[in-house]
C-alpha positions in Angstrom: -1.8 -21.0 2.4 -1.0 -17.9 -0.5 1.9 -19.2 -2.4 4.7 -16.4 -2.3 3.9 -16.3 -6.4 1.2 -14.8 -6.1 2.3 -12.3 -3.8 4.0 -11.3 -6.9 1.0 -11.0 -9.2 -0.1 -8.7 -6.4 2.8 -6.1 -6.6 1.7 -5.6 -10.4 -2.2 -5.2 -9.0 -0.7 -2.1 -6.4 1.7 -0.4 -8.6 -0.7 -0.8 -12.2 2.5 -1.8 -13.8 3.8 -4.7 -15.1 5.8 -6.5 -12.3 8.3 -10.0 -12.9 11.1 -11.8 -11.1 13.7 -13.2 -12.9 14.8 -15.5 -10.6 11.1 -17.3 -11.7 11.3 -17.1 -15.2 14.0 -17.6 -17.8 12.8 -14.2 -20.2 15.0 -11.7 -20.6 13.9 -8.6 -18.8 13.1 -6.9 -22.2 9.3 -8.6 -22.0 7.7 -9.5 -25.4 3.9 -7.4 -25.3 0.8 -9.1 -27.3 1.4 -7.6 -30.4 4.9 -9.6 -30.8 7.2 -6.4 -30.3 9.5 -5.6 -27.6 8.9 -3.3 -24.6 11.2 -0.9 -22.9 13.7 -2.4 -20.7 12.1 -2.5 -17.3 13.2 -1.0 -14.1 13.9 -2.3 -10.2 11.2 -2.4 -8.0 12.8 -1.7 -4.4 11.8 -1.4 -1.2 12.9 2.1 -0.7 11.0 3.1 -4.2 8.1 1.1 -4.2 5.2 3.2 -2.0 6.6 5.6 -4.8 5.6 3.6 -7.5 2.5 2.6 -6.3 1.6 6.6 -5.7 3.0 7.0 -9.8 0.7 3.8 -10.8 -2.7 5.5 -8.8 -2.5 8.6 -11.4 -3.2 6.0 -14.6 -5.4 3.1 -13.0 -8.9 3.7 -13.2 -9.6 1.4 -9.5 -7.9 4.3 -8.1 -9.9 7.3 -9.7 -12.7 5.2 -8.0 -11.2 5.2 -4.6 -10.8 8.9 -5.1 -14.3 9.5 -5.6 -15.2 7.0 -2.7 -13.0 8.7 0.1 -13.8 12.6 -1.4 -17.7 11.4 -0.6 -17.1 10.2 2.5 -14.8 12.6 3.8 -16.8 15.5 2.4 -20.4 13.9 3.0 -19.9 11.5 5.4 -21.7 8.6 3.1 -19.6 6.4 1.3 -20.2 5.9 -2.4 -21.7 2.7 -3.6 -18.9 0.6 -6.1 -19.7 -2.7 -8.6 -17.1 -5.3 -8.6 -15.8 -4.8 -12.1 -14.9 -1.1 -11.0 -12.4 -2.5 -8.3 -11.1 -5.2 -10.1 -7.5 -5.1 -11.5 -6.6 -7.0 -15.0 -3.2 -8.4 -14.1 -3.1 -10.0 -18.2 -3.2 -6.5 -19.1 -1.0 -4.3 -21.0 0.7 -1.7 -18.8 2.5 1.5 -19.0 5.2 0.6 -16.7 7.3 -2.3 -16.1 9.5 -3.5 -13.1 11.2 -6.5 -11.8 12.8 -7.1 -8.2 14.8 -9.5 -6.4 12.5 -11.7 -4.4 15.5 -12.6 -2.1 15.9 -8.8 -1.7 12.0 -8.0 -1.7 10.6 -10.2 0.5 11.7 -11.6 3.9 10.0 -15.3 4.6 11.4 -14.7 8.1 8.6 -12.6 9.1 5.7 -13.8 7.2 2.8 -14.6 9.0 -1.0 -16.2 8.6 -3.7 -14.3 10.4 -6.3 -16.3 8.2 -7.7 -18.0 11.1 -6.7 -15.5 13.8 -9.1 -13.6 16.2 -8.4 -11.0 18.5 -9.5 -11.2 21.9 -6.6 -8.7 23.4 -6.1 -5.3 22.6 -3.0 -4.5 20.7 -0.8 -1.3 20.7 1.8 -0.2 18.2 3.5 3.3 18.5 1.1 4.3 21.2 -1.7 3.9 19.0 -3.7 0.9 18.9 -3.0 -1.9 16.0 -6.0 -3.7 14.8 -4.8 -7.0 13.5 -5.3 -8.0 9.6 -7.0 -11.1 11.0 -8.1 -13.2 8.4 -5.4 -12.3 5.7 -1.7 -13.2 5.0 1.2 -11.0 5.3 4.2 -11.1 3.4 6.8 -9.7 4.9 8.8 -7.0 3.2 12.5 -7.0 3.8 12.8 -3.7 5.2 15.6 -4.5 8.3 18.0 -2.1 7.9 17.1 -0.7 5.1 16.7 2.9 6.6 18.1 5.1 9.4 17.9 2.3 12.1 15.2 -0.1 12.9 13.6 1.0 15.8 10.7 2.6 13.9 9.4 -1.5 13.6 9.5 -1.5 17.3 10.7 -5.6 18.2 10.3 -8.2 16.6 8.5 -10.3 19.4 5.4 -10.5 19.3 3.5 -8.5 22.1 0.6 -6.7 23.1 2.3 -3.4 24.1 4.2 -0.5 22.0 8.1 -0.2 22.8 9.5 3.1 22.6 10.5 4.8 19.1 8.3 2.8 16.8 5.6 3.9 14.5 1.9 3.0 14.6 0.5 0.6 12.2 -1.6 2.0 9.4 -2.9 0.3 6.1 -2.9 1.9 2.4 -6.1 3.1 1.2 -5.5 6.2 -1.8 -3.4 8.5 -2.2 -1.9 11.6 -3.8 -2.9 13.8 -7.2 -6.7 12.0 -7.1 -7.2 13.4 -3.8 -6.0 17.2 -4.2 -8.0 19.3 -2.5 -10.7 17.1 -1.1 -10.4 18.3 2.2 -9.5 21.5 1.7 -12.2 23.7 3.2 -14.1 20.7 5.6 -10.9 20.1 8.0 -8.0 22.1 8.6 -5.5 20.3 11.0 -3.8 24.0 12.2 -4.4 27.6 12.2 -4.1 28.5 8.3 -3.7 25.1 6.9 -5.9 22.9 4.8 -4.8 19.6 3.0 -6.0 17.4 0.3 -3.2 16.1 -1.3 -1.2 13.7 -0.1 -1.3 9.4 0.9 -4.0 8.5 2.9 -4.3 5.6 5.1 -6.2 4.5 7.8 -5.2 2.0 11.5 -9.0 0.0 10.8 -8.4 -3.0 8.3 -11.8 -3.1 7.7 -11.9 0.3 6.5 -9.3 -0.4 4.1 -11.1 -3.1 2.7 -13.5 -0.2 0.9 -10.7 0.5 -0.9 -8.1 -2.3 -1.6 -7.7 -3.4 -5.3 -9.1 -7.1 -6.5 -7.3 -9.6 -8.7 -7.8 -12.7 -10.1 -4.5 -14.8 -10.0 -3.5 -16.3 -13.7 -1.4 -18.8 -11.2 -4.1 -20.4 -9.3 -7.6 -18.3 -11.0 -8.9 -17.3 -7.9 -9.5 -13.8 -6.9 -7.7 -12.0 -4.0 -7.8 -8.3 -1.9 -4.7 -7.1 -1.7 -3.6 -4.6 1.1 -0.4 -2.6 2.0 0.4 -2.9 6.3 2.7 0.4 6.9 4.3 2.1 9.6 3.8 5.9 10.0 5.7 8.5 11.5 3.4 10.2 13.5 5.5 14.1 13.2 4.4 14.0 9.9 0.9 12.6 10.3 -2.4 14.4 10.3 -5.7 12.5 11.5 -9.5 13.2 10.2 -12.6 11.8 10.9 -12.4 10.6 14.2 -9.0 8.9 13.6 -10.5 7.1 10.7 -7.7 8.5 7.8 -4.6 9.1 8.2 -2.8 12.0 5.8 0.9 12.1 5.0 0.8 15.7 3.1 2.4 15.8 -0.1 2.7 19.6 -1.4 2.9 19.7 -5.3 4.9 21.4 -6.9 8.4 19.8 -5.5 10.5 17.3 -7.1 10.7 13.9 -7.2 13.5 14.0 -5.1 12.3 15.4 -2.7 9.3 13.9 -2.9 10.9 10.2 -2.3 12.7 11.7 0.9 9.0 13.3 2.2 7.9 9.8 1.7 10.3 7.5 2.9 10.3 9.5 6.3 7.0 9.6 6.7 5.4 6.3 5.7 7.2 2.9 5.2 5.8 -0.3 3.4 6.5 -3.8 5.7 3.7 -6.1 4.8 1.6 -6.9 1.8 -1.4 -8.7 3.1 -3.8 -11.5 0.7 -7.2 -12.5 1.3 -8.4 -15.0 -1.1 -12.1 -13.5 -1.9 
């Protein structure tokens, strides 16, 4: 089993930004950097915000300029570009830009954790009418999302079941997204009569898809290396699909503002689960 701290180490992997609990350490949340000084005061992580910071953290981390290149090849090409392991690999010792801490309590929910390590599908699963491949062989944390939006039937029930129940989104899982992709589309598929989009989050409902482009750390708690993944739900009125359902695209126009950016986001795409896999 993942110990929930490194769950934690993996939040500062997705976002490229410094990420702490309090409640696990007795620093003040003004954190010291190497040189001795002090760093800006650093800002809550919520659930509500945090596919938002992750989208703000892609613009500066070079693994993500990398998965840009990887899906513009393949969605342009159809070949997939090859990678080496030090270009997907995320220093969590580094020194970052941005800095956040959260409330684990208020973060996470243990109630709905769950270990597909050893799992294997031999049913077919459905989740908002679309079919939900399993992260077997990973571990989810659980996100505590109940109520946290308008309603909860967009996470369908919470027992366990092969079939879809009415109102929920499908499951999808977080490959790139945003500014690094603008445009890469544009001109190969056009999803209705005088549109074409590139920018935006893109995701895809295969796990092992995602694989190709989830980030690698090594853990400073235990010094092994993990994948981390993000498990969403996506509200399919505001979805596009490409490549044979392969990638999903939440368009993001530029140009607005980070207001309305956050509400675009949060009703199109929500965060539940962050899954491990020790590599």
């Amino acid at each position: 089993m993942i110990h929930c701290d490194v769950a934690l180490e993996a939040l500062t992997a997705l976002c490229n930004a410094n990420v702490t609990c309090p409640q696990n350490q007795s620093k003040s949340v003004h954190q010291r950097d190497i040189s001795g000084g002090c760093r800006a005061a650093q800002e809550p992580l919520h659930i509500n915000n945090f596919i938002h910071t992750i989208l703000k953290g892609d613009e500066t981390c070079q693994v993500s300029r990398c998965n840009f290149f990887h899906l513009q090849s393949f969605l342009q090409c159809g070949v997939k570009v090859a990678r080496f392991a030090p270009e997907i690999h995320v220093d969590t010792k580094g020194v970052f830009k941005g800095s956040y801490y959260i409330n684990k309590d208020e973060f996470f929910d243990p109630r709905f954790d769950y270990d597909f390590t050893n799992l294997k599908d031999t049913e077919c699963y459905c989740r908002g009418g679309e079919v939900y491949e399993r992260p077997c062989g990973w571990q989810r944390f659980a996100l505590k999302v109940l109520d946290k939006y308008d309603g909860n039937t967009w996470l369908g029930t919470q027992y366990r079941s092969t079939q879809s129940v009415p109102g929920e989104w499908p499951v999808s899982y977080h490959g790139t997204s945003k500014a690094g992709v603008d445009g890469i589309i544009e001109g190969f598929y056009k999803p209705g009569p005088g549109q074409a989009y590139g920018r935006g989050i893109y995701s895809t409902p295969f796990i092992a898809e995602a694989i190709s482009y989830a980030k690698t750390f090594t853990s400073q708690k235990t010094g092994k290396k993990y994948l981390v993944i993000l498990q969403n739900r996506i509200n399919p009125a505001y979805r596009y699909k490409y490549n044979n359902d392969k990638y999903w695209l939440v368009p993001i126009p530029a140009g607005i503002s980070v207001t309305e950016e956050h509400k675009m986001v949060e009703r199109a795409i929500r965060p539940y689960g962050l899954l491990l896999k020790e590599v």
